[in-house]
VOBA-1610 file (N, C-alpha, C; in pm, whole numbers, padded with zeros to 5 digits, always signed):
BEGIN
Unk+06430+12024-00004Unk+06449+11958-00132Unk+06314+11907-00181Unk+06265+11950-00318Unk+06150+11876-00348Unk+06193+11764-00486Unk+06125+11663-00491Unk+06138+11525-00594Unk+06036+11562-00645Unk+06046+11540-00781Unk+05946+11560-00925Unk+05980+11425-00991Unk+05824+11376-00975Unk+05855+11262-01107Unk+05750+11283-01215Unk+05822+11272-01343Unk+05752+11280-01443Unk+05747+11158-01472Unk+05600+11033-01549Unk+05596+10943-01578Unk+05514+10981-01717Unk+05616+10937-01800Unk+05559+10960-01971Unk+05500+10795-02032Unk+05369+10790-02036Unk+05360+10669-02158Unk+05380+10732-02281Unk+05421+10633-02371Unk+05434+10649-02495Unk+05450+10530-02588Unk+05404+10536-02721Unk+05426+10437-02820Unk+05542+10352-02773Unk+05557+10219-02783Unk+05660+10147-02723Unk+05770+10170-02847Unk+05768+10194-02978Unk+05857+10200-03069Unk+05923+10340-03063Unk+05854+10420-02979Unk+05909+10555-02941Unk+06035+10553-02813Unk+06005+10468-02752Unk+06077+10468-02578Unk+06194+10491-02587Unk+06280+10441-02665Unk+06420+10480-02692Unk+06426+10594-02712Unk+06362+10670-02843Unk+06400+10757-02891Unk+06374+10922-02786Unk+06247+10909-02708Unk+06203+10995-02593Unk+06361+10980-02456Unk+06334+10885-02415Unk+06397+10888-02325Unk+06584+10950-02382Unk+06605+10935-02471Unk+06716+11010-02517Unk+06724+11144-02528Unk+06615+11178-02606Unk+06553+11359-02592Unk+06564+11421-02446Unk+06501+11297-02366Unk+06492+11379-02268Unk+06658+11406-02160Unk+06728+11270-02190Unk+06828+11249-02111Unk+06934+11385-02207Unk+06923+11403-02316Unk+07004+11537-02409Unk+06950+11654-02325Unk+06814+11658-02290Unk+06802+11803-02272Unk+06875+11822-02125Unk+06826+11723-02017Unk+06884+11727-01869Unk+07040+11790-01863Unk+07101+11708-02027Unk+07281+11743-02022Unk+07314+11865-02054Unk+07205+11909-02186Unk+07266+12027-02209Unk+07171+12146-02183Unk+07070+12167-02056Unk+07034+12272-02005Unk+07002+12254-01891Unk+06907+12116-01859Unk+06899+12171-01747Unk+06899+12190-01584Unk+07056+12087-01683Unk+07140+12098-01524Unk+07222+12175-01503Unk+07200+12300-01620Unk+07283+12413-01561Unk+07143+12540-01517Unk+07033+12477-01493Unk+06962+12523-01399Unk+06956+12590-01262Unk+06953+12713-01183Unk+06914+12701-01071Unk+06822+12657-00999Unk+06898+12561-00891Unk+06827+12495-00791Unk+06844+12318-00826Unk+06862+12320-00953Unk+06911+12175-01008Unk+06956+12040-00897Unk+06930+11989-00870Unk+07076+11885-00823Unk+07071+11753-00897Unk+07003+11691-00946Unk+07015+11589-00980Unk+06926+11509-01073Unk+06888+11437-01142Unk+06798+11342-01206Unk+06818+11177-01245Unk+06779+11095-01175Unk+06729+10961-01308Unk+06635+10976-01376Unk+06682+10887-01507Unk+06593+10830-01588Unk+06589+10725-01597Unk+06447+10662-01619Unk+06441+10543-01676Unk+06360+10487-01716Unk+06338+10381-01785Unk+06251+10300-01901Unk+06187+10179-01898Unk+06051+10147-01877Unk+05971+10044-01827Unk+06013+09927-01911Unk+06071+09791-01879Unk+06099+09723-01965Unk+05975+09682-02050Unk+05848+09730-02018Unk+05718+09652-02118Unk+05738+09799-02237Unk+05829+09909-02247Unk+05872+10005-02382Unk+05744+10087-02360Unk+05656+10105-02275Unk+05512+10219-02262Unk+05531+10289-02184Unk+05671+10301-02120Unk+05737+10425-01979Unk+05837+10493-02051Unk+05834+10610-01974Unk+05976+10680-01969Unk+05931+10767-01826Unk+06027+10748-01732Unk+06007+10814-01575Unk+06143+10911-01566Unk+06108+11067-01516Unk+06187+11128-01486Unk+06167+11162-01349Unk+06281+11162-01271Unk+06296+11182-01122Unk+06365+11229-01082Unk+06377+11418-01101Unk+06482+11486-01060Unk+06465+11592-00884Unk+06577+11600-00853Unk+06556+11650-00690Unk+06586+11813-00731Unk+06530+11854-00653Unk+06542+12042-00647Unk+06577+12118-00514Unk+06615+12203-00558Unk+06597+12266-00425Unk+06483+12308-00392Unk+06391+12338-00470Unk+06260+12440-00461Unk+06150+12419-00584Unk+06068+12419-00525Unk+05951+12395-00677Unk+05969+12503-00739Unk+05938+12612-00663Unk+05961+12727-00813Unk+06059+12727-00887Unk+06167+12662-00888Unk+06249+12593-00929Unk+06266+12521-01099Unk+06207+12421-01014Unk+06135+12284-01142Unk+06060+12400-01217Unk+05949+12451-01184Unk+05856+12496-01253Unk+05920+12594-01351Unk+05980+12648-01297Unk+06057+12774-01435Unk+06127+12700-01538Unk+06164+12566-01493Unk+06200+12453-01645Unk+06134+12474-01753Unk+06009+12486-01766Unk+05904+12438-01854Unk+05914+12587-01906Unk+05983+12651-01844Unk+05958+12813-01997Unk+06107+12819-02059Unk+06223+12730-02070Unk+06314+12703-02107Unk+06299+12679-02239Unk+06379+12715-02321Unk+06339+12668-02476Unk+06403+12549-02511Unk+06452+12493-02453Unk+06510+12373-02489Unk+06451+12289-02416Unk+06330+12279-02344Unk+06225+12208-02248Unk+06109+12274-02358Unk+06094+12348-02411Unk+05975+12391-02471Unk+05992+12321-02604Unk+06089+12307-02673Unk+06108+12251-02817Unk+06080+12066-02770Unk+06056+12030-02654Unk+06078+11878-02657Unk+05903+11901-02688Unk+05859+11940-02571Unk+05716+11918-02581Unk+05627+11969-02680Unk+05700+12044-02768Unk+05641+12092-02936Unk+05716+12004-03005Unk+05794+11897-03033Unk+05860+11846-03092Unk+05758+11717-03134Unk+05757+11652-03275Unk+05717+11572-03347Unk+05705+11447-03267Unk+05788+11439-03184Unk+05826+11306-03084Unk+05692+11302-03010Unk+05730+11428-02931Unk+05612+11420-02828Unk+05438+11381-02867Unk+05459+11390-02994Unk+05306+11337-03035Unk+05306+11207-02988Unk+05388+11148-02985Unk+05380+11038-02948Unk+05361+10966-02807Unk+05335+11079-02721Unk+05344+11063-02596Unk+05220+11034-02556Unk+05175+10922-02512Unk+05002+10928-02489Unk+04926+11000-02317Unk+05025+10998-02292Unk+04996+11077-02170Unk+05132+11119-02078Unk+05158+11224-01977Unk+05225+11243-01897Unk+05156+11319-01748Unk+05234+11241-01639Unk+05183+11164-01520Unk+05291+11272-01433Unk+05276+11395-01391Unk+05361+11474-01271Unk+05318+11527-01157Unk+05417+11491-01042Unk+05432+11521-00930Unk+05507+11594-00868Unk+05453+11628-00732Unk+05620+11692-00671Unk+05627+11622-00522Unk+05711+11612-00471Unk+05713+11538-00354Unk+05804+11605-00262Unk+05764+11674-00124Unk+05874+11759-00068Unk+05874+11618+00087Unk+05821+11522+00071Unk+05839+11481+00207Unk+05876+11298+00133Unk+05962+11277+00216Unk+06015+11137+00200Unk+06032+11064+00325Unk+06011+10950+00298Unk+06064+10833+00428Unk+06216+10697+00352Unk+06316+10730+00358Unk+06447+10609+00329Unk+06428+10515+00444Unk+06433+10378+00366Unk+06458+10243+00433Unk+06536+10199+00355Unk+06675+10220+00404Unk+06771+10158+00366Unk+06789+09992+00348Unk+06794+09943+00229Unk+06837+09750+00286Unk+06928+09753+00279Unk+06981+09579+00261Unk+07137+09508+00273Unk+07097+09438+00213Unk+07245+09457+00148Unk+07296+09377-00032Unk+07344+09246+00050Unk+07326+09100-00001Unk+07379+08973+00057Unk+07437+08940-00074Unk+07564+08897-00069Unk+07616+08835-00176Unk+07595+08666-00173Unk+07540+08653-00278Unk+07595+08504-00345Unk+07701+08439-00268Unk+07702+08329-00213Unk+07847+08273-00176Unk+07814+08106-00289Unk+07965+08102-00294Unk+07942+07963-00372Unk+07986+07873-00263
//
């Protein structure tokens, strides 16, 4: 399994509107991807993030995303001007440390 994170800055008056683009395209392509399994998103509360963090089976995988036309129209899209930079990785090796949730007692 390899992890890809994409970390997008962008105009903070943009953050909403990106991170929606991007969470539309995940629904309607490309998680009917092969090799797909999964993605979060999410949004820096200071509005200058948008982080994508999807798992694969395989990089060549991820990588054939980006000739998708519905992955190609985001990053030609008017929006994306607005993107002041984007920040990607791939990650095939992980370490989990699980914690423990303590509840509140009154």
């Amino acid at each position: 399994m390899i992890t890809f994170i994409d970390v997008f800055t962008i105009l903070p008056d943009k953050q909403q509107d990106l991170l929606q683009a991007i969470q539309d395209i995940y629904r309607t392509v490309v998680k009917y991807q092969p090799g797909y399994i999964s993605a979060r998103l999410l949004k820096s509360d200071d509005g200058a993030k948008v982080t994508a963090i999807s798992l694969w089976e395989t990089q060549e995988q991820f990588i054939g995303i980006k000739e998708i036309k519905g992955v190609q129209d985001l990053y030609n899209s008017e929006l994306f001007a607005a993107v002041i930079s984007n920040d990607s990785h791939a990650y095939s090796a992980f370490v989990e440390v699980p914690g423990t949730s303590h509840k509140h007692r009154k």
